[in-house]
C-alpha positions as CSV (number, residue, x, y, z in Angstrom):
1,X,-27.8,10.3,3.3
2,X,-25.6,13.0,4.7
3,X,-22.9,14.0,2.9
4,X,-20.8,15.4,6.2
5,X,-22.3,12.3,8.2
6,X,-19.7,9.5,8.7
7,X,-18.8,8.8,11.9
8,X,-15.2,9.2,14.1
9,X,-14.8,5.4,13.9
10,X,-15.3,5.4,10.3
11,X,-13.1,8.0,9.8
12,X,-10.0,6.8,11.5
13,X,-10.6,3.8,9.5
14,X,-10.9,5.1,6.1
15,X,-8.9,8.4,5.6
16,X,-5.3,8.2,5.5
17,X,-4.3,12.1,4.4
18,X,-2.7,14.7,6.1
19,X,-5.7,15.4,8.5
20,X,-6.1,12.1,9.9
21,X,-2.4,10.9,9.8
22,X,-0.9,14.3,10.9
23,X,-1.4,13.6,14.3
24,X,-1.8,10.9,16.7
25,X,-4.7,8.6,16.6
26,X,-6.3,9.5,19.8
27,X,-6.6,13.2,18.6
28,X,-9.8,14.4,16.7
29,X,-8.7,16.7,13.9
30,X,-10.8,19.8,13.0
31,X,-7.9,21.9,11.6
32,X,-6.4,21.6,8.7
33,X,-9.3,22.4,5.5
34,X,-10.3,19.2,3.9
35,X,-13.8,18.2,4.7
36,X,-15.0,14.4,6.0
37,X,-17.4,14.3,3.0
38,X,-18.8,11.5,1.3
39,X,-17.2,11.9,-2.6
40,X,-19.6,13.6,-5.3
41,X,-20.5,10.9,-7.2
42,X,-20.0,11.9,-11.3
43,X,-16.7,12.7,-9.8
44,X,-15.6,9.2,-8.6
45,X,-17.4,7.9,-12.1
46,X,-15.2,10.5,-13.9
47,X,-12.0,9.5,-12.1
48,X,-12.9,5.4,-12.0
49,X,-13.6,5.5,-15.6
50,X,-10.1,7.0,-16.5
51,X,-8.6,5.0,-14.7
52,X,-9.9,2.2,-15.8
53,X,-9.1,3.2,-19.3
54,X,-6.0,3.8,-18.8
55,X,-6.5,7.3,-19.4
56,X,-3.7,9.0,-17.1
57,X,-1.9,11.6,-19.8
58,X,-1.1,14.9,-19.7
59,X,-3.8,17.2,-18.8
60,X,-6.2,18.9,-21.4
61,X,-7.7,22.0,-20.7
62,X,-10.4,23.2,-22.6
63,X,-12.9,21.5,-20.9
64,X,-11.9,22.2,-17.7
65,X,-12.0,25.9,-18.6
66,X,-15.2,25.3,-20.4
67,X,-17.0,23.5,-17.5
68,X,-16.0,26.2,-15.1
69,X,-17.5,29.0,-17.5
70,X,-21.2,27.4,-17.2
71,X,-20.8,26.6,-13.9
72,X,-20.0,30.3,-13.1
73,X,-22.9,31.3,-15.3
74,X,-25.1,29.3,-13.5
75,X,-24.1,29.8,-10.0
76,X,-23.7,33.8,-10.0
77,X,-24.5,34.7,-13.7
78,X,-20.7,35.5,-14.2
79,X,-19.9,35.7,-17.9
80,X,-16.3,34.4,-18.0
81,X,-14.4,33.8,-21.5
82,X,-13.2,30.2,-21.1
83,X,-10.6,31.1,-24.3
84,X,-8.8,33.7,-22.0
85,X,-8.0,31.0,-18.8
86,X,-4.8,29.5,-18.0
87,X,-4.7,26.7,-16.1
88,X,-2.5,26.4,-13.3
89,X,-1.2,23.0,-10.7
90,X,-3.5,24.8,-8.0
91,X,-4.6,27.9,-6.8
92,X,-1.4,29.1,-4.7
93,X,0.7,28.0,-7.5
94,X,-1.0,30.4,-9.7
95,X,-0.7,33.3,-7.3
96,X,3.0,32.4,-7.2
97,X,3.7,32.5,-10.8
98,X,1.7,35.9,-11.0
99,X,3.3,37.8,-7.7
100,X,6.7,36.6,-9.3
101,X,6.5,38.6,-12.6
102,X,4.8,42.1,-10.7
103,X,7.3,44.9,-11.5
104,X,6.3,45.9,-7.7
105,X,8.6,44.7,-4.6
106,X,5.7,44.4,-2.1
107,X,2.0,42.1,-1.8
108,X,-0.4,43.4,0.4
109,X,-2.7,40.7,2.3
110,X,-5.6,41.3,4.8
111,X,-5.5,39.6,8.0
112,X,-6.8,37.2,9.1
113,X,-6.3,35.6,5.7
114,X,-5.2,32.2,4.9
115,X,-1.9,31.6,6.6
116,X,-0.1,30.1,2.9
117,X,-1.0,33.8,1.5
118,X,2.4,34.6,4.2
119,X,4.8,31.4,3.1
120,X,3.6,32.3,-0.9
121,X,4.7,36.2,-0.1
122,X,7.9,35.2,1.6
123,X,8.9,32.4,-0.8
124,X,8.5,34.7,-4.4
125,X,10.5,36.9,-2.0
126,X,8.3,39.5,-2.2
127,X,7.6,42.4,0.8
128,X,4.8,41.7,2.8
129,X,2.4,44.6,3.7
130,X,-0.6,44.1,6.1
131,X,-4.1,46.1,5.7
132,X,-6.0,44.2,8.6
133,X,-9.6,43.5,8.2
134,X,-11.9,45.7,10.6
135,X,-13.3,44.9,13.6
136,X,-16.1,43.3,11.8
137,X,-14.1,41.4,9.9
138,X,-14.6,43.6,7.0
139,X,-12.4,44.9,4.6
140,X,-10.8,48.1,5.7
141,X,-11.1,51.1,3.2
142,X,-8.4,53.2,5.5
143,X,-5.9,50.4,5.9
144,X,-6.5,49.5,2.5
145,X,-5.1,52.7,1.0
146,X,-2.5,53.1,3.6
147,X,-0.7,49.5,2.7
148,X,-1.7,49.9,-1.0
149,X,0.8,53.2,-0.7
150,X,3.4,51.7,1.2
151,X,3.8,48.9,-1.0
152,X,3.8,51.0,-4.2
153,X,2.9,51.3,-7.6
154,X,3.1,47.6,-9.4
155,X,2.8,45.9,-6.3
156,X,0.0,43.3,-5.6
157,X,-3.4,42.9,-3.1
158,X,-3.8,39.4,-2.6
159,X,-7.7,39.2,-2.1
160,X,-9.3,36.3,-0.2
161,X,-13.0,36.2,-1.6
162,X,-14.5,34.7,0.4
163,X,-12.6,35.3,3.2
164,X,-10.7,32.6,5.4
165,X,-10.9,31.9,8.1
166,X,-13.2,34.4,9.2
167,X,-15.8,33.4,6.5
168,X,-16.1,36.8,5.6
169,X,-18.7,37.2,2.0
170,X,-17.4,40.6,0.5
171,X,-20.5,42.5,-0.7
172,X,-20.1,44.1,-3.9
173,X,-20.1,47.8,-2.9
174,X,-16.9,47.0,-0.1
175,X,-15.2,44.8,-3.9
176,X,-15.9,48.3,-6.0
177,X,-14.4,50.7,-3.1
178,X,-11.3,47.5,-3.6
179,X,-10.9,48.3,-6.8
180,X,-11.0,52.0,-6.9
181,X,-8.5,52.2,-3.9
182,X,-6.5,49.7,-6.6
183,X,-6.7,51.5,-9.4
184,X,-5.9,55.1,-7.9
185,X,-2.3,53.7,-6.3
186,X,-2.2,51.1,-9.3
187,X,-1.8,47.9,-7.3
188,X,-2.8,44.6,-9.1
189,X,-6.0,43.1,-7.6
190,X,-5.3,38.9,-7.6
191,X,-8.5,37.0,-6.0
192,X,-8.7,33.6,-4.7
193,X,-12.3,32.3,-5.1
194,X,-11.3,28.8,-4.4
195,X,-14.1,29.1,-1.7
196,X,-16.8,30.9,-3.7
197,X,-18.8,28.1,-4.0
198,X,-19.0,27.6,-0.6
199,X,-21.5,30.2,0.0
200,X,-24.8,29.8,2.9
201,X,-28.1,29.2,0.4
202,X,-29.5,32.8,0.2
203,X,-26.1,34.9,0.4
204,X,-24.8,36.2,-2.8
205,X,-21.4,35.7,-3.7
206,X,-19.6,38.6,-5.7
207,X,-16.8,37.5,-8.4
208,X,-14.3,40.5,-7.8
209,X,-14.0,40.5,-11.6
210,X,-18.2,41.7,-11.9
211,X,-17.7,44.7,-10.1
212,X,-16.8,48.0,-12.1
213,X,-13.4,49.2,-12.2
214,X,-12.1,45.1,-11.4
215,X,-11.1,44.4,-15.1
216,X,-7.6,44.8,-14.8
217,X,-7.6,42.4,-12.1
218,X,-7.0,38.4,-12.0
219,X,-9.3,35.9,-10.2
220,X,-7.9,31.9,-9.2
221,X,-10.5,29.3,-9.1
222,X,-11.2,25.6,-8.2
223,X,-13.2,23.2,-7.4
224,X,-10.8,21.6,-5.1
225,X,-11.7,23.3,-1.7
226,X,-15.9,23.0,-2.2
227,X,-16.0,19.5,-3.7
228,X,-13.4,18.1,-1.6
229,X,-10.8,17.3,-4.0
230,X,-7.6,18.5,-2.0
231,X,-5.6,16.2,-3.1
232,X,-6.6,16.4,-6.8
233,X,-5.4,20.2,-7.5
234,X,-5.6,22.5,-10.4
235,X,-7.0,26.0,-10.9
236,X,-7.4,28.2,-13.4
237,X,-5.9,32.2,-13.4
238,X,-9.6,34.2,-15.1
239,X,-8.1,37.6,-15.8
240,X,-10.4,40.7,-16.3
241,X,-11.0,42.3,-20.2
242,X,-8.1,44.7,-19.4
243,X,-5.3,42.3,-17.5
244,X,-2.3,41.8,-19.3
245,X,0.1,40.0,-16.7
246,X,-1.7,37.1,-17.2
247,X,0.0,36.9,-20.7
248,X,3.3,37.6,-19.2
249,X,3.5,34.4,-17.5
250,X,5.1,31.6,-19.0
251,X,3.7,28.2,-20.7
252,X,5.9,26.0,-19.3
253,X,3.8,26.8,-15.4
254,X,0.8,24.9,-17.1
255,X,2.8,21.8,-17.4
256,X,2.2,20.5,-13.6
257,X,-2.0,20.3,-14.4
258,X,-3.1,16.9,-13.4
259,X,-5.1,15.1,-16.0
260,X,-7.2,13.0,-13.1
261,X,-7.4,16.4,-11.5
262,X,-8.9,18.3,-14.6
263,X,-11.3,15.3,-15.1
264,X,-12.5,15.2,-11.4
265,X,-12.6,19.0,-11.6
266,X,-14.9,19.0,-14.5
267,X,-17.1,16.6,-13.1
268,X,-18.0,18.1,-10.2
269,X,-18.4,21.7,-12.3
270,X,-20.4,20.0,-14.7
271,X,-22.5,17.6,-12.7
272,X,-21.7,18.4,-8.9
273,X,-24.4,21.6,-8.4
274,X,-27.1,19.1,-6.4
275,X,-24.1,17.5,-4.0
276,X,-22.7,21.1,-3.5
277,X,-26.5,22.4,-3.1
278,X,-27.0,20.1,0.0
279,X,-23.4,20.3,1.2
280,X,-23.9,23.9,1.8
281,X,-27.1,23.6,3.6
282,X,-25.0,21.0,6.3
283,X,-22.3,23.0,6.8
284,X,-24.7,25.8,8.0
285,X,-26.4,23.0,10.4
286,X,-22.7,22.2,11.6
287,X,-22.2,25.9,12.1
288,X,-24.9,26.0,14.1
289,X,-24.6,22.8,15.8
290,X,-21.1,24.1,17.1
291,X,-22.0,27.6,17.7
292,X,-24.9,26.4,20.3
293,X,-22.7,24.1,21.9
294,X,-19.9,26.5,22.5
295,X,-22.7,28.3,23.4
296,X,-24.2,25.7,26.2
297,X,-20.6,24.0,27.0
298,X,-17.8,26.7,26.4
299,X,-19.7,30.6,26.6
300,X,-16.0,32.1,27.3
301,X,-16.1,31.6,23.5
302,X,-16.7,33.3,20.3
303,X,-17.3,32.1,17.0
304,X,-17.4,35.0,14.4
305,X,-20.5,35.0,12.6
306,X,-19.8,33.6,9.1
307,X,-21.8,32.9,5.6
308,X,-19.1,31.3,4.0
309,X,-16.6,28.4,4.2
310,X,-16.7,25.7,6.8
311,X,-14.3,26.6,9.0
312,X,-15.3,28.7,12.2
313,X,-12.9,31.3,13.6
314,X,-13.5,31.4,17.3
315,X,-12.2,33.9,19.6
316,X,-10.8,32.3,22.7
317,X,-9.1,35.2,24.1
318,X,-11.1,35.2,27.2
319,X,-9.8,31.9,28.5
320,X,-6.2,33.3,28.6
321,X,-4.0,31.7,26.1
322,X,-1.7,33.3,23.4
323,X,-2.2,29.7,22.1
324,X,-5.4,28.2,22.4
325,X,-5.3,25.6,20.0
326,X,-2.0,24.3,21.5
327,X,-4.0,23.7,25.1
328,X,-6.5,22.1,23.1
329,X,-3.9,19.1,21.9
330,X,-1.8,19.0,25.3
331,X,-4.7,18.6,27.8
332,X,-8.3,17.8,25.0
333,X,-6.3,15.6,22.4
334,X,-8.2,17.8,19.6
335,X,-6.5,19.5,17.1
336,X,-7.5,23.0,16.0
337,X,-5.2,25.5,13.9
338,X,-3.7,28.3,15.8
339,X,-4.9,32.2,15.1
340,X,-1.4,33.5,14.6
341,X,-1.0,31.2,11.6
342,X,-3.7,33.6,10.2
343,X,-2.9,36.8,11.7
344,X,0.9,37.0,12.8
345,X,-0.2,40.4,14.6
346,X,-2.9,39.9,16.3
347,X,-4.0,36.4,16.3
348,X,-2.7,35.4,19.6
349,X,-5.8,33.6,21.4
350,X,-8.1,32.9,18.3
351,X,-8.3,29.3,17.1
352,X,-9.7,27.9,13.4
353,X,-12.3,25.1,13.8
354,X,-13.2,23.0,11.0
355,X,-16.6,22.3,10.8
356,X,-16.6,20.4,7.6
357,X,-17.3,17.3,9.3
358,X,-20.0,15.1,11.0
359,X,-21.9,16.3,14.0
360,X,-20.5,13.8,16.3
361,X,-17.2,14.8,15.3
362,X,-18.1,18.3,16.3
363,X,-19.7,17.0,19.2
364,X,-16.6,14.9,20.4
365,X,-14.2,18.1,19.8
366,X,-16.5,20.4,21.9
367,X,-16.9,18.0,24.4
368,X,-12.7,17.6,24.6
369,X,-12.4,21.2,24.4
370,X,-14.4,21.7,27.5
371,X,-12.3,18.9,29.0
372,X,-9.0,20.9,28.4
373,X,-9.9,24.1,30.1
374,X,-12.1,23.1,32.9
C-alpha cells in the first residue's frame, strides 16, 4: 500500500488540520507542508499505548535524544553526543531561544528560505540581512560574505539544510566554504535539518556539524516534518564540540516538550527507517508525476529541479502574475503558497507546490491550474 495514496474524497473526509480546514471545501490544498500520508505505524502503537495507559506527563528526554543519535548514525554515519542535546517545543522555537541570546543585532537568511525564518527574525527583534541563493539555487559564497559583514560580528546565519522550498541538498564542499566565511567574520552558524531526512534515495545528505570548521555551530532537528508529525512538535538544539551558546540558554525553554510528541518522535527514529525508506522513493514519483504534467498541460512552467523535500518550487513568471498562487484560488479553486512568502525580494511570480500527497491529488491541482490560466 502507498503511503502518499489516499484519495481527495478520503481526504476531505478524514483530515481536519490546518491544510484541509484552512480553506474552503471546494479548494484542493497543496500549500501549506504537512503531507497526506498514511501514519508510520510503531508511531500510532507508541502514541495508542500511552494513551491508553494514561501515560500523558511531562516529557522525558533522554530517549528521545538517544533515539535520534542512532538514527543519525545510521542514516548519514553522524556521530552525535546524545548527553550534549537540549530539547526544545519545535524546531523554530529553538532557533528563537538561540537568535535571542546572540550578542549580535542582525540574522542573516538565504532566500528563498522558509518564510517563518522572516516572522522568527522579526519577532526576537533581531535585523534581518539577506544573502540570496544563486541562480542555481545554490548557496552564494559572495553574498554570503557580503551579508555576514553587514550583520557583524556575533550575529547569526540561519541555515536551511536542506533547503526550502527550493529543495536545495547542500553538498559538503559549498557547507565547509559556509563555515569558513562564518568563522572569518565570526557569525554563529544555526542549521535546521528538520528536512534532512527527506532526502531522494542515492543523494547524500551533509549534517552542517560533519564538515570541518562547523563545530562552533548548532544544528535543530526533528522528526516532525519527515514522518508527518506536524502537530506533535519537539526538536532538539545538537551543538558542535566547540558551541557554547547552547549552554547560555535557559532550562525553563525545555519545559513546553510534549511527552506524546517525544514518544511519537522516538518511535518513528527508532522504528520508522522502512516507512521513511519508501516514503522517499514516492515523493520522487510525485515529483515526477507533477513535473511531466506541468510539462504536458502547463509548459509556461518551471519546477526547479530538487533532491530534497516534497514541496516543488515552480517558476510561474512567464504567465504574468506577481501572484500566481492567488489566480490559482480565485479562478482554479487550488491552493498553492505564494513565492514572496519565501523570497520578499524577488519572489513575485513563483509559487510552492506540495507534492506530499497522492497522485490524483496532484492530478486534480494540475488539471485546476490549467483551468485558471487558460
Amino acid at each position: 500500500m502507498r503511503i502518499l495514496g489516499e484519495s481527495l474524497e478520503e481526504l476531505r473526509a478524514t483530515r481536519t488540520s490546518v491544510k484541509w480546514r484552512g480553506y474552503d471545501p471546494d479548494v484542493v490544498p497543496v500549500w501549506v507542508a504537512e503531507m497526506d500520508a498514511r501514519p508510520c505505524a510503531p508511531v500510532v502503537d507508541a502514541v495508542t499505548a500511552a494513551l491508553g495507559a494514561g501515560d500523558t506527563g511531562y516529557a522525558f528526554a533522554a530517549p528521545f535524544a538517544e533515539a535520534f543519535a542512532g538514527f543519525a548514525q545510521r542514516r548519514w554515519s553522524w556521530t552525535v553526543d546524545a548527553d550534549s542535546t537540549l530539547i526544545v517545543p519545535d524546531v523554530m522555537i529553538g532557533v528563537e531561544e538561540i537568535i535571542r541570546v546572540i550578542s549580535g543585532d542582525a540574522v542573516v537568511v538565504s532566500t528563498p528560505c522558509y518564510d517563518s525564518f522572516h516572522g522568527f527574525v522579526e519577532a526576537a527583534r533581531k535585523r534581518p540581512v539577506l544573502a540570496p541563493l544563486d541562480s542555481n539555487h545554490r548557496l552564494d559564497p559572495a553574498a554570503l560574505a557580503r551579508a555576514f559583514e553587514d550583520a557583524g560580528r556575533g550575529s547569526a546565519y540561519l541555515l536551511c539544510n536542506p533547503q526550502n522550498p527550493t529543495g536545495t541538498v547542500h553538498t559538503a564542499e559549498e557547507l565547509g566554504t559556509l563555515a569558513a566565511l562564518a568563522n572569518e567574520y565570526g557569525i554563529l552558524v544555526i542549521s535546521d535539518e528538520i528536512h534532512a531526512p527527506l532526502v531522494a534515495p542515492g543523494v547524500r545528505f551533509t549534517p552542517y556539524l560533519e564538515v570541518p570548521g562547523a563545530q562552533s555551530g548548532v544544528a535543530i532537528v526533528s522528526a516532525s516534518k519527515a514522518f508527518n508529525l506536524a502537530g506533535l512538535k519537539v526538536a532538539l538544539a545538537v551543538p558542535g564540540a566547540d558551541c557554547v551558546i547552547v549552554k547560555e540558554l535557559h532550562e525553563v525553554i525545555t519545559h513546553g516538550a510534549n511527552h506524546l510528541s517525544v514518544l511519537a518522535q522516538t518511535a518513528a527514529y527508532n522504528e520508522g527507517n522502512a516507512w521513511l525508506d519508501q516514503l522517499n522513493v514516492e515523493i520522487v514519483e510525485n515529483r515526477e508525476l507533477l513535473t511531466d504534467l506541468l510539462a504536458r498541460d502547463l509548459p509556461e512552467l518551471r519546477m526547479t529541479p530538487a533532491e530534497a523535500t516534497y514541496l516543488g518550487w515552480l517558476d510561474c513568471r512567464a504567465l504574468g502574475h506577481d501572484d500566481p498562487a492567488a489566480v490559482f484560488l480565485e479562478r482554479g479553486r487550488v491552493a498553492l503558497a505564494s513565492g514572496s512568502r519565501y523570497d520578499p525580494q524577488h519572489g513575485a511570480g513563483w509559487a510552492r507546490f506540495n507534492l506530499g500527497t497522492s497522485p490524483a491529488v496532484i492530478e486534480e491541482a494540475v488539471r485546476r491550474m490549467v483551468t485558471a490560466v487558460r
